[in-house]
C-alpha positions as CSV (number, residue, x, y, z in Angstrom):
1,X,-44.3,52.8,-19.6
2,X,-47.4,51.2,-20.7
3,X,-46.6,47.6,-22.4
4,X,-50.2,47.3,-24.3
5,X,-47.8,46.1,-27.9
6,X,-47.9,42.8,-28.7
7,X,-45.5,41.4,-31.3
8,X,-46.1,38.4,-33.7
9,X,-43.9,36.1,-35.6
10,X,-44.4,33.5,-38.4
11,X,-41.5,31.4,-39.9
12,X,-43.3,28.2,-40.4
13,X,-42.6,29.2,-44.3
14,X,-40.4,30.4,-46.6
15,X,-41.5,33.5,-46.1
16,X,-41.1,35.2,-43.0
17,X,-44.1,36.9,-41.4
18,X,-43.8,39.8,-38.6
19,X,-46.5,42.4,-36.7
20,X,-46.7,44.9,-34.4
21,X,-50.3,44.6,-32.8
22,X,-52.3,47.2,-30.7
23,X,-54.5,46.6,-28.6
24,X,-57.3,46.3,-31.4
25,X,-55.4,46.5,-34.4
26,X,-52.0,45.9,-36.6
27,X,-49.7,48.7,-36.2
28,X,-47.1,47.5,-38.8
29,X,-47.0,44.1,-40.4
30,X,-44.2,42.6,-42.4
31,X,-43.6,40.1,-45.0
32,X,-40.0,39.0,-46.3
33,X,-39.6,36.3,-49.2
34,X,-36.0,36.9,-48.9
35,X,-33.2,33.9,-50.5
36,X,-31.8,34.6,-46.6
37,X,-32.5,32.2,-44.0
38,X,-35.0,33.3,-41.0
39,X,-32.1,33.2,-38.9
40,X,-30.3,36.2,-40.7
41,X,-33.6,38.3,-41.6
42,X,-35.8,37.8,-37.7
43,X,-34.2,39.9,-35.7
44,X,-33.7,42.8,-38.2
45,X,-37.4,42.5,-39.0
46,X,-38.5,42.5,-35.2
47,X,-36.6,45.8,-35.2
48,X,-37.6,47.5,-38.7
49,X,-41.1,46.9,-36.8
50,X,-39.9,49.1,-33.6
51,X,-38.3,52.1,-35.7
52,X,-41.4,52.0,-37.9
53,X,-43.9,52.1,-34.9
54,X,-42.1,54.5,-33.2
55,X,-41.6,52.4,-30.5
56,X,-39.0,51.1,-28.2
57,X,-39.1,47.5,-27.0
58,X,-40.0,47.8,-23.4
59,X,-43.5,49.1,-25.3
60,X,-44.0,45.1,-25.7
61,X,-46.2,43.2,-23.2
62,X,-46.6,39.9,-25.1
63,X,-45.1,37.6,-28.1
64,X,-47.0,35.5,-30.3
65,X,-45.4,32.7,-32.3
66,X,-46.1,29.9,-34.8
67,X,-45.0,26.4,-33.8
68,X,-46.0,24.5,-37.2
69,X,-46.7,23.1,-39.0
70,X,-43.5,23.9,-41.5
71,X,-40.1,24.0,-42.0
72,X,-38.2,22.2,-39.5
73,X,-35.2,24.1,-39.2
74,X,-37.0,27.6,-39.5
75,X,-39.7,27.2,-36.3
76,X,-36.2,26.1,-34.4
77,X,-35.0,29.4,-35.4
78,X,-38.2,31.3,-34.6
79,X,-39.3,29.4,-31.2
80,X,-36.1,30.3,-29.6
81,X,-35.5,33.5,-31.2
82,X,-39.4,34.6,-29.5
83,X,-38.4,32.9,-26.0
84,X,-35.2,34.9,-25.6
85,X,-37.2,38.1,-26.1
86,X,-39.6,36.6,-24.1
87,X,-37.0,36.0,-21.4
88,X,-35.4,39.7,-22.3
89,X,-38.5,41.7,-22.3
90,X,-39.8,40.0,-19.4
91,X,-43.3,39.5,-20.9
92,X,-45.3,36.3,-21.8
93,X,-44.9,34.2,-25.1
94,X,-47.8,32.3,-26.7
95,X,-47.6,29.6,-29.4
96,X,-50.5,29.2,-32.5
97,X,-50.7,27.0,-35.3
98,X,-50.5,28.4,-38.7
99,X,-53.3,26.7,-39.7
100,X,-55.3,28.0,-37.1
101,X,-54.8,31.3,-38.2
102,X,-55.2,30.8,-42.1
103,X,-58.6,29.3,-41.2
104,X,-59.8,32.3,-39.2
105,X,-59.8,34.4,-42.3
106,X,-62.6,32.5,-43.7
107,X,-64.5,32.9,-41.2
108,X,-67.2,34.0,-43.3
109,X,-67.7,31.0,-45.4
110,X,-71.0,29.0,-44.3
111,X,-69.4,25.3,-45.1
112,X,-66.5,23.5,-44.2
113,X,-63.1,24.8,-45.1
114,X,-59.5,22.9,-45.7
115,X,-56.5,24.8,-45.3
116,X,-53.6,23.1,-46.7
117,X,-49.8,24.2,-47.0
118,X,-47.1,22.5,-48.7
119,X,-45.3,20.0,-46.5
120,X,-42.9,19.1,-50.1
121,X,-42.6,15.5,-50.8
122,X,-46.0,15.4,-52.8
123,X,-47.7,16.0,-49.5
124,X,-49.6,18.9,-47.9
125,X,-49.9,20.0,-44.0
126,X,-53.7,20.0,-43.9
127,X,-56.5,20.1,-41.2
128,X,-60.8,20.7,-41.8
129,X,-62.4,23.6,-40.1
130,X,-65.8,24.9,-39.8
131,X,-66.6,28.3,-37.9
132,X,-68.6,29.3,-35.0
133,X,-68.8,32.7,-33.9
134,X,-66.7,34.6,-36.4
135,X,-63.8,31.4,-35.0
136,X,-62.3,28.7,-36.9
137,X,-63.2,25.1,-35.0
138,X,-60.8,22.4,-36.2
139,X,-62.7,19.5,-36.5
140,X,-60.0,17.0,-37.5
141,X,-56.3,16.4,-36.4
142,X,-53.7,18.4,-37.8
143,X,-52.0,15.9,-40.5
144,X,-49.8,14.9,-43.5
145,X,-51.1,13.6,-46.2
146,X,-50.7,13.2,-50.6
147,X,-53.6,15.3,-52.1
148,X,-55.0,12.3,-53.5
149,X,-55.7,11.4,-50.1
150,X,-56.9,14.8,-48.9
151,X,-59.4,15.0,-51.8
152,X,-60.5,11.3,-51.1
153,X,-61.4,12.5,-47.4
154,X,-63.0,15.7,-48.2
155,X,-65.3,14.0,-51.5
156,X,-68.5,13.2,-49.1
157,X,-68.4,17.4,-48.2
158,X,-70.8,20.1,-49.5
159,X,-70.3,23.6,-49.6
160,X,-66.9,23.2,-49.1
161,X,-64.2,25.7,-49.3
162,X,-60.0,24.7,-50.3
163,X,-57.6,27.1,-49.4
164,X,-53.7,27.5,-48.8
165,X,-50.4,27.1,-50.7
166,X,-51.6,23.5,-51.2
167,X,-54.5,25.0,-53.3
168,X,-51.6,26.4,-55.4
169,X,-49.5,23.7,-56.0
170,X,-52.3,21.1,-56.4
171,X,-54.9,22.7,-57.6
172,X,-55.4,20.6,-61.0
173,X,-55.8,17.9,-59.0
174,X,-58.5,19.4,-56.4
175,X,-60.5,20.4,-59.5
176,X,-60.7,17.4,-61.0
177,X,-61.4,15.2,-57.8
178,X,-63.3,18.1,-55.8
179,X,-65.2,19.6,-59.3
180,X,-67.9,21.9,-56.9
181,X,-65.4,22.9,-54.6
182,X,-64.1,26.4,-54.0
183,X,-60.4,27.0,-54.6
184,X,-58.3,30.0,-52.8
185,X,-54.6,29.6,-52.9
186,X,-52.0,31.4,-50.7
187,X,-52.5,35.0,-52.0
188,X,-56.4,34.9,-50.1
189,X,-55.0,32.8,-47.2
190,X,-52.3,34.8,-45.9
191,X,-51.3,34.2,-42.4
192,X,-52.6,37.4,-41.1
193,X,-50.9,38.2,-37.8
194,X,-54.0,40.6,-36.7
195,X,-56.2,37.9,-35.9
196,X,-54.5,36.4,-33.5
197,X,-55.8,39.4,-31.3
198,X,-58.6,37.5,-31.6
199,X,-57.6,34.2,-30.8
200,X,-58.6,32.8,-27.0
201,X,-55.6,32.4,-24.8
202,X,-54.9,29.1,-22.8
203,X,-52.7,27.8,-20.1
204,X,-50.9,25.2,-22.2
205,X,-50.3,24.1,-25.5
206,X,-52.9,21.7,-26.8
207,X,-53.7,19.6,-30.4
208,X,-57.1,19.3,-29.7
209,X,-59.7,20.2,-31.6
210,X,-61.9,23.3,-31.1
211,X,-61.2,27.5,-31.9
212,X,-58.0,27.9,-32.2
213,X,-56.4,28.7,-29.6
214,X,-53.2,30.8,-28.3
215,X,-51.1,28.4,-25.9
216,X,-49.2,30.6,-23.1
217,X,-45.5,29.3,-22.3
218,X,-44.7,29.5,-19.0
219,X,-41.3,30.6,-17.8
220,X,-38.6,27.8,-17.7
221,X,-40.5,25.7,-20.0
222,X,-40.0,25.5,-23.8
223,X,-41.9,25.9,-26.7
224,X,-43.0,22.6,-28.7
225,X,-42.6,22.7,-32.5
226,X,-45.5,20.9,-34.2
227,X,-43.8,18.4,-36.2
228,X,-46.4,16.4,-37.7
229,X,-43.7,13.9,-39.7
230,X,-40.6,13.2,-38.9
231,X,-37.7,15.3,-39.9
232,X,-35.5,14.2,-42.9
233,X,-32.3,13.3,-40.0
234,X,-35.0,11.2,-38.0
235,X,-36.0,8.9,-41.1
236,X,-32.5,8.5,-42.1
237,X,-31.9,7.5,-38.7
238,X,-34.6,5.0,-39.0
239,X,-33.9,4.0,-42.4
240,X,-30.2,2.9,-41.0
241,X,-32.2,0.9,-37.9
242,X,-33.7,-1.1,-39.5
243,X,-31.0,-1.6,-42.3
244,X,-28.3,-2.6,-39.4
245,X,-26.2,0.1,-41.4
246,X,-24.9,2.2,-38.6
247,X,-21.3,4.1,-38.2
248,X,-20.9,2.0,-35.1
């Protein structure tokens, strides 16, 4: 049987993103905003995909999955859910940034673009691109920061394009600091999986800059999250450090 499917998974967000990809183009692609957790609504979406391809799963010759930045807990849930298919189906698995891919549908614009995404706290998940052959090249580090911050950065920039959930959420804010920006929230940034048939492939997973890229994970080794700030449990844990107030 011919294994030319790939299949593509996002849970970096509270909504839960899912494709079927052929060789050039999206077969099926799904989007749940369920109130369920991405470890009760994956699986059944990987196989709603299947039945409405047509398809069975030895059809699928590689995984794709987002490793960040996001929700803690839910790229947990999605990293090892894709790497026991992987292991299952016998086919490779590659890791991309969500970032990454949000950038890539600008790829039009003829300035510098910031995709942001919320990172709760006040903050956003954030990093600049500007685009080179029809590909998103990152030309900061992906980071965490309080819009204020974000629009402090990005003031010296012309021609310069805002997009993502952060967009949403702070958009007041962006206006008033950035006033000759252009604004696109979430709804013209949506994480679609298609692109990433687009996306060059390397050997290893990588944070630095250039077009974003598809990291291969090798078998036996595991898939790295992209946790740009500590989890809540790890600042605790800090917190009662340097307090002396442990249960010991």
């Amino acid at each position: 049987m011919s294994r030319t499917l790939t299949l593509a998974l996002d849970c970096s967000s509270e909504e839960l993103f899912a494709a079927l990809l052929g060789p050039e183009k999206s077969l099926v692609e799904l989007t749940l905003a369920l109130d369920e957790p991405h470890s009760r609504t994956l699986m059944a979406a990987v196989e709603r995909l299947l039945d409405l391809a047509g398809v069975e799963p030895a059809s699928v010759g590689a995984l794709f999955v987002g490793r960040g930045p996001g929700s803690f807990s839910s790229l947990r849930i999605g990293l090892a859910a894709m790497q026991g298919l992987a292991q299952g189906l016998e086919c490779p698995l590659y890791t991309f940034v969500g970032l990454d891919l949000q950038a890539a549908g600008f790829s039009f614009w003829p300035g510098p673009a910031a995709v942001l995404t919320d990172a709760r706290r006040g903050q956003v998940y954030w990093a600049l691109y500007h685009f080179a052959a029809d590909r998103p090249v990152r030309e900061t580090p992906y980071r965490v920061a309080d819009p204020e911050a974000v629009a402090e950065f990005l003031a010296p920039r012309q021609n310069l394009l805002l997009a993502g959930r952060g967009v949403d959420l702070y958009g007041e804010l962006f206006a008033r600091r950035l006033p000759d920006a252009r604004l696109a929230g979430a709804a013209l940034a949506r994480p679609r999986l298609e692109r990433l048939l687009g996306f060059p492939r390397r050997e290893n997973e990588s944070d630095a800059a250039g077009p974003g890229p598809a990291a291969l994970i090798r078998a036996g080794k595991q898939a790295s999250p992209l946790y740009i700030r500590p989890s809540d449990a790890e600042l605790n844990r800090r917190k009662k450090l340097a307090t002396g107030d442990t249960d010991e």
